[in-house]
KOLMIKOL-369635 format. One record per residue (C-alpha): residue number from 1; residue in three letters; z negated, x, y. Coordinates in pm, whole numbers, always signed. Each point is the difference from the previous one (the first is absolute). Layout:
REM KOLMIKOL-369635
REC_NUM_ALA_Z_X_Y
...
//
This chain:
REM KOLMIKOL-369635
REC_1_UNK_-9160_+8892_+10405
REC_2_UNK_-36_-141_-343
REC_3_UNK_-45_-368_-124
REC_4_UNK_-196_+2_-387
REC_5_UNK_-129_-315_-104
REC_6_UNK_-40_-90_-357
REC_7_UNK_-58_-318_-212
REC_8_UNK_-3_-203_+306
REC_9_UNK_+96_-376_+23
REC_10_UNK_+182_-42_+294
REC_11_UNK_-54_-291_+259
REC_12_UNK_+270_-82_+231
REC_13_UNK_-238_+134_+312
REC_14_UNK_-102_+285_-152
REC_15_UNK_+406_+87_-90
REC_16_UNK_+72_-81_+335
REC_17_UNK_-301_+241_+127
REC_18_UNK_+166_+293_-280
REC_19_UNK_+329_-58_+143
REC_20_UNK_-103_+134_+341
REC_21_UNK_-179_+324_-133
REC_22_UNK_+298_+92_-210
REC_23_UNK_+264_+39_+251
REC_24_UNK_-138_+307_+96
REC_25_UNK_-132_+82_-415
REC_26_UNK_+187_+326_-131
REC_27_UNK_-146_-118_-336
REC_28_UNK_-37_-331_-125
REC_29_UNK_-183_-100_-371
REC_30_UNK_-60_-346_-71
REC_31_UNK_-38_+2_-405
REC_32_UNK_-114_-313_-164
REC_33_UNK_-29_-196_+329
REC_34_UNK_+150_-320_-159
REC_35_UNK_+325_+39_+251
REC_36_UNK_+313_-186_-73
REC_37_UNK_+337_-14_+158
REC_38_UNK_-86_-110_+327
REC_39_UNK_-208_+241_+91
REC_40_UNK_+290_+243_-100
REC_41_UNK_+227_-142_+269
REC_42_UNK_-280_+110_+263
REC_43_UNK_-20_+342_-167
REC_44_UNK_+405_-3_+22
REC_45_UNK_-66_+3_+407
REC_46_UNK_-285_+218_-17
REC_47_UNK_+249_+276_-182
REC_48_UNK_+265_-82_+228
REC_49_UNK_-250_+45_+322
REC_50_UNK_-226_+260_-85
REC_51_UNK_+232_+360_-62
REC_52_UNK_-321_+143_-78
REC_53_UNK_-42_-171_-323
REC_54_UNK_+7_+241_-299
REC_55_UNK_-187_-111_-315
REC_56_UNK_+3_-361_-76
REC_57_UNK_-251_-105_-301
REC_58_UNK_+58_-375_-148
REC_59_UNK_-87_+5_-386
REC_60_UNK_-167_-298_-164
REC_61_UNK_+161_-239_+230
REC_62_UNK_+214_-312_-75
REC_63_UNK_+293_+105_+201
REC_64_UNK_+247_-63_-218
REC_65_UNK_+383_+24_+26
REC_66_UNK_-4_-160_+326
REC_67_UNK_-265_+218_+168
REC_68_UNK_+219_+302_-99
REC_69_UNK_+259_-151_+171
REC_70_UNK_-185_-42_+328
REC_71_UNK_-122_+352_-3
REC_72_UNK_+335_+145_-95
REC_73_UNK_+147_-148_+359
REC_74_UNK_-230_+215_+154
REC_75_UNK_+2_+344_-179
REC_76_UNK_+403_-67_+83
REC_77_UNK_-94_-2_+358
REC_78_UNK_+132_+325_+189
REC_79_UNK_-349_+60_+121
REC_80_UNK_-165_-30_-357
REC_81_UNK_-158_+345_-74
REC_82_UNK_-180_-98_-332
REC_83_UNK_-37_+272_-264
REC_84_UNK_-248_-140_-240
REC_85_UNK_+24_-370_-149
REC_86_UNK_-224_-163_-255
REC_87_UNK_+63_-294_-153
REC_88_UNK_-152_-30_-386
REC_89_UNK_-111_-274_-151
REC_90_UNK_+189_-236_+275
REC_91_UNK_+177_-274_-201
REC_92_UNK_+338_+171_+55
REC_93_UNK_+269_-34_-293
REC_94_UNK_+422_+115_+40
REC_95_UNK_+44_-138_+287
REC_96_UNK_-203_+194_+223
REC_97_UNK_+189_+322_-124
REC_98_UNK_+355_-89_+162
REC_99_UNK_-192_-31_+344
REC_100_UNK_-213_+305_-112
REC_101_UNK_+319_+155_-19
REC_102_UNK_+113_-5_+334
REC_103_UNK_-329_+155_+96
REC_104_UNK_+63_+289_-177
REC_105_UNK_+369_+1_+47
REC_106_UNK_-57_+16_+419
REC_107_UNK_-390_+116_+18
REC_108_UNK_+17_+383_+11
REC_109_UNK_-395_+27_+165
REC_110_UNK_-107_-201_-345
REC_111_UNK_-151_+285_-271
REC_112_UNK_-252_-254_-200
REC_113_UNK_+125_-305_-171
REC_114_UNK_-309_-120_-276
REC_115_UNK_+159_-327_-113
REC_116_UNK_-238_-21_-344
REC_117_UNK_-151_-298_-173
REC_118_UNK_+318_-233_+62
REC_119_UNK_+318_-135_-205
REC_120_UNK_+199_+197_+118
REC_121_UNK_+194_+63_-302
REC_122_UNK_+279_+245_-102
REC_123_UNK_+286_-204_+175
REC_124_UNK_-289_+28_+340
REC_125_UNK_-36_+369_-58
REC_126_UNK_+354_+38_-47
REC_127_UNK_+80_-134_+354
REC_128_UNK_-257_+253_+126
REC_129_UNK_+150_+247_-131
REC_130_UNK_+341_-76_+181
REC_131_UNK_-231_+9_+333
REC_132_UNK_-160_+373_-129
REC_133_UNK_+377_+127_-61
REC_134_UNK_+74_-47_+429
REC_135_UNK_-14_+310_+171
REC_136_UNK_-231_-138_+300
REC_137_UNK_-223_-66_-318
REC_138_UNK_-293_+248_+34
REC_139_UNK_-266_-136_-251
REC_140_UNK_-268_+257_-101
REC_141_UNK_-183_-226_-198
REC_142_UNK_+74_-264_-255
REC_143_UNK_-276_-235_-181
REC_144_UNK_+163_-243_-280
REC_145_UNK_-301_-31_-248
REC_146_UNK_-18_-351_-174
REC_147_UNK_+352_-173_+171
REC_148_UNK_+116_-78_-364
REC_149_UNK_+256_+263_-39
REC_150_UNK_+177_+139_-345
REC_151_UNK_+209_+256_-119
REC_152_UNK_+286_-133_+163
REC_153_UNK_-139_+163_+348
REC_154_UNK_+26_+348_-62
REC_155_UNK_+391_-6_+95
REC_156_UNK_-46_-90_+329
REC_157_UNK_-301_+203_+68
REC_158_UNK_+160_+246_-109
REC_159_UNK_+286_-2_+204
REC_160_UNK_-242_-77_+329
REC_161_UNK_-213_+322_-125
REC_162_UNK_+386_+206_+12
REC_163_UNK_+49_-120_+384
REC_164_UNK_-375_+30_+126
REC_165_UNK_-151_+328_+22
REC_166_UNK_-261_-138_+233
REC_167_UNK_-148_-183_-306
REC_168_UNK_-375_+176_-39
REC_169_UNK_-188_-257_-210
REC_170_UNK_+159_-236_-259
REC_171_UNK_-276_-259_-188
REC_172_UNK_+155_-200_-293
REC_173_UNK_-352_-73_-158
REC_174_UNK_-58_-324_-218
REC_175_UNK_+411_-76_-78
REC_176_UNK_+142_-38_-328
REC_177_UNK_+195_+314_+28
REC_178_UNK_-29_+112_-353
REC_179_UNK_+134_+374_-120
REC_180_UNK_+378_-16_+52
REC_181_UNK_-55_-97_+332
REC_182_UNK_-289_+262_+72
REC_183_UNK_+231_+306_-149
REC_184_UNK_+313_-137_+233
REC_185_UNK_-248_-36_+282
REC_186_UNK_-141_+369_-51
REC_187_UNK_+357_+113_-46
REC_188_UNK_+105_-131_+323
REC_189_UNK_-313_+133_+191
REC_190_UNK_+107_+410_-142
REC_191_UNK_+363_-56_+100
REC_192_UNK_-116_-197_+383
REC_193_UNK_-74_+189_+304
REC_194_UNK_-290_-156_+94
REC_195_UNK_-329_+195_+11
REC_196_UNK_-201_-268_-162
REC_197_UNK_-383_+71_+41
REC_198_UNK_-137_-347_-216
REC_199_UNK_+119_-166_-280
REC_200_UNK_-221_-317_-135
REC_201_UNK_+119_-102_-338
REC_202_UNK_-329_-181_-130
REC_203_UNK_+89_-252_-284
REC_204_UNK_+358_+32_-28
REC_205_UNK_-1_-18_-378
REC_206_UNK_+25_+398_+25
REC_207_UNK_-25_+202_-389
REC_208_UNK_+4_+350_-99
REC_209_UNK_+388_-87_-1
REC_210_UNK_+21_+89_+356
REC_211_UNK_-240_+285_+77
REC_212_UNK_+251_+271_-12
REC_213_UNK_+246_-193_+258
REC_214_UNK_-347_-30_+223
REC_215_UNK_-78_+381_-51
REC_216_UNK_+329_+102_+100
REC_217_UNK_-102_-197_+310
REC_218_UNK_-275_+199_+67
REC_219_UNK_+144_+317_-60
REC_220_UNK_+309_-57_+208
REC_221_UNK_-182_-180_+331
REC_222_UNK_-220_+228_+132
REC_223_UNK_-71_-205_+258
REC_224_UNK_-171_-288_-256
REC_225_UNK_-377_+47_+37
REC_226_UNK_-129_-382_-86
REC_227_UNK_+136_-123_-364
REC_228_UNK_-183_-293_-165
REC_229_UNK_+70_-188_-315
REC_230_UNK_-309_-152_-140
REC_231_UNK_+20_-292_-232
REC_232_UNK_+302_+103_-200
REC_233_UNK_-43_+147_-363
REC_234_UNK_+105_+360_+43
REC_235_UNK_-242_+109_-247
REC_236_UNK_-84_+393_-65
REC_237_UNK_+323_+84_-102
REC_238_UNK_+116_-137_+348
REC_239_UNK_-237_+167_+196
REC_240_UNK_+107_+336_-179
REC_241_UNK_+340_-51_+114
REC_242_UNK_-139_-97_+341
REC_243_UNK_-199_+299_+8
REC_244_UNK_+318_+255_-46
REC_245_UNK_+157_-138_+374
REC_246_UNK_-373_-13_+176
REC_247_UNK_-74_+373_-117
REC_248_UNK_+379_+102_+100
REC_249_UNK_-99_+243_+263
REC_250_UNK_+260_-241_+282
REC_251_UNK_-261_-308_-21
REC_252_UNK_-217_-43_+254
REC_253_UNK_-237_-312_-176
REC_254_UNK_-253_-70_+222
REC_255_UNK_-109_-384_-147
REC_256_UNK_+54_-98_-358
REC_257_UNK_-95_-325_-98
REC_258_UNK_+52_-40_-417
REC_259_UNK_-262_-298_-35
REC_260_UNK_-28_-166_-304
REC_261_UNK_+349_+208_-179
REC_262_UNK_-148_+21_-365
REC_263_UNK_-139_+311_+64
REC_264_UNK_-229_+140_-274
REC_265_UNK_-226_+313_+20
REC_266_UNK_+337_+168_-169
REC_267_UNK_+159_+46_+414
REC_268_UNK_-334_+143_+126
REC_269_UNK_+136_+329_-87
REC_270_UNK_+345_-49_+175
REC_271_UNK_-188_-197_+308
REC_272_UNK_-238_+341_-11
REC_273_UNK_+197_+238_+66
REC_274_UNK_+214_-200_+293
REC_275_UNK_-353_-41_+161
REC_276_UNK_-126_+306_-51
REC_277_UNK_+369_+202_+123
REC_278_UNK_+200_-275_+227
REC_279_UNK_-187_+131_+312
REC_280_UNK_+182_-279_+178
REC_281_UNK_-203_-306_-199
REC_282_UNK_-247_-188_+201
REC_283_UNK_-13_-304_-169
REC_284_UNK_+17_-117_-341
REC_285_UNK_-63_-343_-165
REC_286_UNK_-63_-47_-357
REC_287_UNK_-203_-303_+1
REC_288_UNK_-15_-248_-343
REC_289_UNK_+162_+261_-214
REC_290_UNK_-179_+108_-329
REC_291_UNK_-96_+366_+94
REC_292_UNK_-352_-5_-169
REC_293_UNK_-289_+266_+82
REC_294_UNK_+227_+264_-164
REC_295_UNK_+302_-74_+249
REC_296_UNK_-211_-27_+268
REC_297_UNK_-201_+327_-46
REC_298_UNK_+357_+194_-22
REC_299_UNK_+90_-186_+345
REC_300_UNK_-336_+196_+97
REC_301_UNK_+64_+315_-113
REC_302_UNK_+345_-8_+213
REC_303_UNK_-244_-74_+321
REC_304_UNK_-184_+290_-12
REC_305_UNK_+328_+178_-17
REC_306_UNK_-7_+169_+371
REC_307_UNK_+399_-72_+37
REC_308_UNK_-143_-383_-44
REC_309_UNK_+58_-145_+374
REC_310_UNK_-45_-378_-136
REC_311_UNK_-196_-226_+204
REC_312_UNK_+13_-334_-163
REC_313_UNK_-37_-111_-345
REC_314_UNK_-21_-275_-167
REC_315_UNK_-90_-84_-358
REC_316_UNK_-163_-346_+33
REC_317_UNK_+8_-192_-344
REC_318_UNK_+111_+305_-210
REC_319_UNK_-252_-42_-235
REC_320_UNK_-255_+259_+79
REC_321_UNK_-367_+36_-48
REC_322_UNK_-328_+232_+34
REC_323_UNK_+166_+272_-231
REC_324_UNK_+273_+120_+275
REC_325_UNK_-256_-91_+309
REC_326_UNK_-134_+429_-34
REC_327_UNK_+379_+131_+12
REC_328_UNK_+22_-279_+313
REC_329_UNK_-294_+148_+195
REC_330_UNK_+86_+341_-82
REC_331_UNK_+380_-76_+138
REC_332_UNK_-209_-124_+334
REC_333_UNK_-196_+285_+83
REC_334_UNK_+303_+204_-49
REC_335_UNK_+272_-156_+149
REC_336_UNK_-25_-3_+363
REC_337_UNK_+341_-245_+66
REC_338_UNK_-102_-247_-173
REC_339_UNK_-66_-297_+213
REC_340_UNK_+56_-334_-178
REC_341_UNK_-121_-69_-335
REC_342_UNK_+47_-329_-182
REC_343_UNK_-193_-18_-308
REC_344_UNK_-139_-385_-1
REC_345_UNK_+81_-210_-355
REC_346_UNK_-135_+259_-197
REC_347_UNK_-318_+28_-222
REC_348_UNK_-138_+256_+201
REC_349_UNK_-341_-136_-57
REC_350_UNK_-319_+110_+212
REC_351_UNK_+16_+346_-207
REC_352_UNK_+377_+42_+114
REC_353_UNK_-102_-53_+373
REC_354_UNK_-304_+245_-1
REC_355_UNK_+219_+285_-102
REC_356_UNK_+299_-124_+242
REC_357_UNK_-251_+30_+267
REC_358_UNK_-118_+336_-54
REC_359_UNK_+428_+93_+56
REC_360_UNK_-10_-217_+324
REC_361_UNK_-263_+208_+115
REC_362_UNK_+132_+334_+4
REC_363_UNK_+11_+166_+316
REC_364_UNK_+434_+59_-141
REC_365_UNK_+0_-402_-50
REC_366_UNK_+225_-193_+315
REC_367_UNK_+34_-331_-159
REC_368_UNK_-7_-262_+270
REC_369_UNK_+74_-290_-256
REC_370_UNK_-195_-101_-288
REC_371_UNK_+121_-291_-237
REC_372_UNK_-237_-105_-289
REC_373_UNK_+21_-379_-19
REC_374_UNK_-58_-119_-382
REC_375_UNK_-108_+277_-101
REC_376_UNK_-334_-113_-217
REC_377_UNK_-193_+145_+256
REC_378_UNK_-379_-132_+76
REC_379_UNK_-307_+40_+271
REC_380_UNK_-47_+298_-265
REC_381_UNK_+264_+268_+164
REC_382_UNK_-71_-181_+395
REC_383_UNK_-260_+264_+85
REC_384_UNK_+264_+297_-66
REC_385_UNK_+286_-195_+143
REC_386_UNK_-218_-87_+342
REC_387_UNK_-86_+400_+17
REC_388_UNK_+365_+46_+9
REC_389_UNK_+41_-241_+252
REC_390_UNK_-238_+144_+230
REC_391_UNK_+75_+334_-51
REC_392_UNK_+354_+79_-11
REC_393_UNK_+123_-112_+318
REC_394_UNK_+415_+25_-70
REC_395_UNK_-61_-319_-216
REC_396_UNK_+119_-287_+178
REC_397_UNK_+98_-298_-222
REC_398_UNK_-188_-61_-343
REC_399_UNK_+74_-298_-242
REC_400_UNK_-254_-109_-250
REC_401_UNK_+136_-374_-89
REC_402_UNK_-37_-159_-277
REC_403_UNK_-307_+159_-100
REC_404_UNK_-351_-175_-130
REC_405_UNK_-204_+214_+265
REC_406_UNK_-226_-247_+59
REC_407_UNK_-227_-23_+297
REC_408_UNK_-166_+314_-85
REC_409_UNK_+276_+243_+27
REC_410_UNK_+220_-212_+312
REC_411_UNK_-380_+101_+166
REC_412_UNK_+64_+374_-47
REC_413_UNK_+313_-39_+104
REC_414_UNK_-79_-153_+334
REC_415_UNK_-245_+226_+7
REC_416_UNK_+213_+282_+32
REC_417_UNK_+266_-192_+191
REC_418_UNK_-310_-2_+293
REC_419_UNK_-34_+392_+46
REC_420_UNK_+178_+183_+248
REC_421_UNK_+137_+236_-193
REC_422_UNK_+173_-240_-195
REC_423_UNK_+365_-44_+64
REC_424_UNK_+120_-234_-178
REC_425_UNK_+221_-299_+194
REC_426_UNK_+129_-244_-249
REC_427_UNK_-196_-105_-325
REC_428_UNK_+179_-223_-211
REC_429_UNK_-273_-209_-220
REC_430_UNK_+192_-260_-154
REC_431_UNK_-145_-265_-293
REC_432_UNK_-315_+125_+1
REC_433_UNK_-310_-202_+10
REC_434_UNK_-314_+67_+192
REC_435_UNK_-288_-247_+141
REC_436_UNK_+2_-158_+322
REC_437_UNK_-243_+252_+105
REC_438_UNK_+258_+261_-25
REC_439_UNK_+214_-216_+192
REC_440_UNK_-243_-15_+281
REC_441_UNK_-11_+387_-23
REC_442_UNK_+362_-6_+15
REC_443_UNK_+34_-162_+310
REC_444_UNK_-229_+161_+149
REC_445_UNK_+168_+382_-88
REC_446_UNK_+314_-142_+107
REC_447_UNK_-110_-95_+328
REC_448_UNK_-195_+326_+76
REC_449_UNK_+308_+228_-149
REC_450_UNK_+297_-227_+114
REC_451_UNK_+229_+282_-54
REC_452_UNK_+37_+13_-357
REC_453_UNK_+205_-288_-204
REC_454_UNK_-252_-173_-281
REC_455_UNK_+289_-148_-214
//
């Protein structure tokens, strides 16, 4: 049985009523249900009762320091069989990491510990740390992204990484790591026996400085197929160095994330050939770097490439425009993995979308996600894009925000939207104006089609 209730204020008698269903709830989620440290000493009980408890979701709660310690009596109870624990964005600072501690020290069923979005600190992390180092320890997964940390971590996490070969995912995201740290970091991850499989270092004040450390990473842990770290300033010459441990023929990249990195059109070449050879690479993510129509049409090419097994890319804000949108639609109707293209915040332009369209089209053409919010377009290109929609029935989720379509192309759209044949379930339509009318005629598709999501 599973308990999921979000954003949820929570009256004493309708806590009371919860209480009852969970004690027999193998999952509980209760994010953002304005919960506090009373209603963790119930949830203490509930753990202590209810041995089929696995997964226990709390983030965006004031818990604080004193709800941890309610909930940590419980996961100490013999019968406690918890393995995954969620708790960002809860208020919690040091303190809660001493009685966090214990947990891990004592909890051997406990694999997922996402503590994010809370001051925890280095000193906090530290004390973690000591727990991860206990041989009942058996944590999988570890989520530290925004808990204030610095350089000064990497010791200890190091020396946890050397005692924990269980460790599968590590995220460090949104720290103030800087380079010295990364490179120790990287060169603690080669020499640890853990078979890491993510590591999240988004904003850590990364450079080109540490790209070879990371590479080496990548070519000595096979078993790493999820690396992002977006918003730091690698720059091309970074991504070159990158490139040499993704290509090694021992990494297994499946999901790259590298948004916003400096990139220029300069590492369209490098990112080329790892797309069009790294059979492995499903997922790449190069949104708000400055590829231009000439990057972008080389990322193309590299998709037509039949070795090319990538089915998600994305390249919002890169500025592109109508001049790359024929090597787009020609990448479409080739590539038959492709299933998830994001190519909204571009200056696509009606022009851009007609020839996109004629790509979706393709009998080859899988794509099952369509993102073009802000991308100039107008009623002009609805026509085309509401042939699509009723015709090529893999297309499930299409995003058009942000664009002045006006009351005559939202009509075409709904239009299409009303045919059987059309497939489409969620169609996103944010900031854009139409009459009240329209409205009417929304309302009224959304009550004969109640199946698809009108965002």
């Amino acid at each position: 049985m599973e308990l999921d209730i979000q954003c949820e204020e929570m009256s004493p008698s309708r806590w009371a009523e919860l209480l009852t269903t969970m004690k027999s709830c193998k999952t509980i989620r209760l994010d953002d249900c304005n919960l506090s440290s009373s209603n963790c000493k119930d949830l203490s009980s509930i753990i202590n009762t209810n041995p089929s408890l696995t997964e226990l979701k709390l983030n965006n709660n004031e818990l604080g320091d004193a709800g941890v310690e309610y909930l940590c009596k419980g996961l100490l109870t013999p019968s406690c069989s918890l393995q995954k624990l969620w708790l960002q964005n809860c208020n919690l600072t040091s303190a809660s990491c001493e009685t966090l501690r214990s947990v891990l020290s004592a909890q051997p069923s406990l694999t997922e510990l996402h503590v994010g979005d809370n001051r925890l600190g280095t000193a906090g992390v530290k004390v973690l740390c000591q727990g991860m180092m206990n041989p009942s320890c058996k944590l999988q997964k570890l989520q530290l992204e925004y808990c204030e940390l610095t350089a000064d971590i990497v010791e200890a996490l190091n020396a946890a990484l050397q005692s924990k070969p269980t460790l599968k995912e590590l995220s460090l995201s949104n720290n103030t790591l800087g380079d010295t740290a990364v490179k120790q970091l990287c060169q603690g991850l080669v020499e640890a026996s853990c078979n890491l499989e993510l590591l999240h270092l988004e904003n850590c004040g990364i450079t080109s400085d540490s790209c070879m450390e990371i590479s080496a990473v990548l070519r000595n842990k096979s078993s790493l197929m999820d690396l992002s770290v977006g918003d730091n300033k690698i720059g091309d010459s970074g991504l070159a160095l990158l490139c040499q441990g993704l290509m090694h023929p021992s990494c297994k990249i499946q999901k790259l994330w590298l948004w916003d990195c400096d990139l220029t059109s300069a590492s369209c070449k490098d990112l080329s050939r790892l797309i069009s050879t790294k059979e492995t690479l499903t997922e790449i993510s190069l949104i708000d770097n400055n590829l231009r129509d000439s990057g972008m049409e080389m990322l193309c090419q590299a998709l037509k490439d039949p070795k090319s097994k990538l089915q998600e890319l994305w390249v919002r804000e890169c500025g592109l425009t109508t001049a790359c949108c024929k090597a787009v639609s020609s990448a479409l109707s080739t590539n038959k993995h492709l299933k998830v293209l994001h190519i909204g915040e571009n200056k696509l332009g009606d022009a851009g979308v007609e020839l996109l369209c004629e790509g979706l089209m393709h009998p080859n053409c899988n794509i099952q996600s369509l993102w073009l919010g802000n991308c100039d377009l107008t009623a002009g290109c609805c026509a085309t894009l509401a042939t699509a929609m009723a015709t090529k029935q893999c297309l499930t989720e299409l995003d058009l925000s942000y664009n002045p379509l006006d009351d005559e192309g939202i009509r075409k759209i709904f239009e299409a939207l009303r045919k059987p044949t059309c497939n489409v379930q969620q169609l996103i339509l944010y900031d854009i104006l139409w009459s009240s009318e329209v409205d009417d005629e929304l309302r009224a598709l959304e009550e004969s089609k109640p199946e698809v999501k009108i965002i």
